[in-house]
C-alpha positions, 0 to 999 in steps of 0.5 A, a space after each residue: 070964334 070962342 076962346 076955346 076953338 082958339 085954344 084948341 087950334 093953337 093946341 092942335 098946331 103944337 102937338 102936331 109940331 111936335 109929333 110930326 115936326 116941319 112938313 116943308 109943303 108945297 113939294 117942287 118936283 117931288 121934294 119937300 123942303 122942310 124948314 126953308 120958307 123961301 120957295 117958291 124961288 122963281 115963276 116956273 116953281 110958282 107955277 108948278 104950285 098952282 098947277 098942282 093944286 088944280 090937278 090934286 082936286 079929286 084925286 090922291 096927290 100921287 097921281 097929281 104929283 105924277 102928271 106935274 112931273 110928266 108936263 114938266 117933262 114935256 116941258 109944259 110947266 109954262 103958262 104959254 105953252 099950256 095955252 098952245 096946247 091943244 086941250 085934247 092933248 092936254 087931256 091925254 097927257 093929265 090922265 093919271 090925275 082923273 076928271 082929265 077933260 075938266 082939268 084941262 079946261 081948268 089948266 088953260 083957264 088958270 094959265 090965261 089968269 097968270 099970264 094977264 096977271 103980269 107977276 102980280 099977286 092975285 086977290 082971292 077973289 079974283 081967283 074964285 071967278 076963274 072956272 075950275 078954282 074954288 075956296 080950297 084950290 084958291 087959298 092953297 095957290 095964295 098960300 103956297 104959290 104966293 105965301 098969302 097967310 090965307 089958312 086952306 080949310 080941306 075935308 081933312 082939316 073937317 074931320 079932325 076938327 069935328 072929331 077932336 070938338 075943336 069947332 061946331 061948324 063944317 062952313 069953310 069960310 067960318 073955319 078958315 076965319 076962326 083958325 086965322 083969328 086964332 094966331 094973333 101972337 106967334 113969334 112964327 108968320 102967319 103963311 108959315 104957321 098956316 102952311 105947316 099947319 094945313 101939312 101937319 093936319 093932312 099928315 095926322 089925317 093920312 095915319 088916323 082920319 083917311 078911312 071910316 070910322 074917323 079917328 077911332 085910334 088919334 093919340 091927340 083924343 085924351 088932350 082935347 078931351 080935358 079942355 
């Protein structure tokens, strides 16, 4: 890591602190919660957090966010329950959320994880074993799920990260490990930091990096240019 990459990220996070303010990430059943750092409260918000970040692989978190509400109101929002679940059913009712075959696979297999798992805290490598879980959907479950400082690298955080010459990598592990070795000295803890950061960047990205070409109009341009 360079002292510059580090100067830019803490700079990036300030800024987009500053325009943006708290994101309140990750939302539980529809409602974010900026400023309060205590969800998730209990094992069923937990588990509607990992349920999330599996069913917004591949698609918009609109459509994830509708077939989170749709099991919960089905009341399927329990490990155990998806186990019973027959995966055709499954399959049906995470429809709106695409790849809906796969993504059924991937439910069971996660919810068989949580119930061995016996309310502990998962290591990020036991998560990566799980078929379905990679580096990004295992790093957003530590994080919000578990509040885990482990920083979620997305194809959001490349873009701006690239256009705004903070790094000269696109290798997740080497971008997730500058961007944690960058806040060393915050009064704030590391998991909220990482947690409004990867917010903030998905919220600067959603006005100036979600369609090609990337960042022509980014306000943020003129400050990482002078560094």
């Amino acid at each position: 890591m360079t002292k510059k990459s580090s100067e830019k990220i803490i700079l990036l996070y300030t800024l987009l602190k500053k325009i943006y303010g708290p994101q309140g990430w990750w939302p539980i059943t529809g409602k974010y919660h900026p400023k309060d750092y205590s969800y998730p409260k209990n094992n069923l918000q937990r588990f509607e957090i990992i349920i999330g970040t599996i069913l917004t692989q591949n698609t918009t978190w609109k459509n994830a966010e509708k077939t989170v509400l749709s099991l919960k109101t089905k009341k399927l929002l329990i490990p155990k329950l998806i186990i019973k679940t027959s995966q055709k059913k499954l399959s049906e009712i995470i429809k709106p959320a695409g790849y809906f075959n796969q993504k059924s696979a991937y439910l069971k297999n996660i919810a068989e994880f949580i119930v061995k798992l016996n309310a502990k805290i998962p290591q990020r490598n036991e998560l990566l074993k799980i078929r379905g879980i990679g580096p990004e959907t295992a790093d957003s479950i530590l994080l919000y799920a578990f509040n885990q400082p482990e920083f979620v690298v997305d194809s959001y955080t490349k873009r701006i990260f690239t256009e705004l010459n903070i790094v000269k990598t696109s290798n997740y592990n080497s971008i997730k490990k500058i961007v944690e070795e960058s806040f060393q000295s915050k009064k704030e803890t590391k998991t909220v930091i990482f947690q409004e950061l990867h917010a903030l960047i998905v919220e600067h990205a959603k006005q100036y990096y979600s369609k090609k070409p990337f960042g022509i109009k980014d306000p943020l341009k003129p400050d990482f240019n002078n560094i």
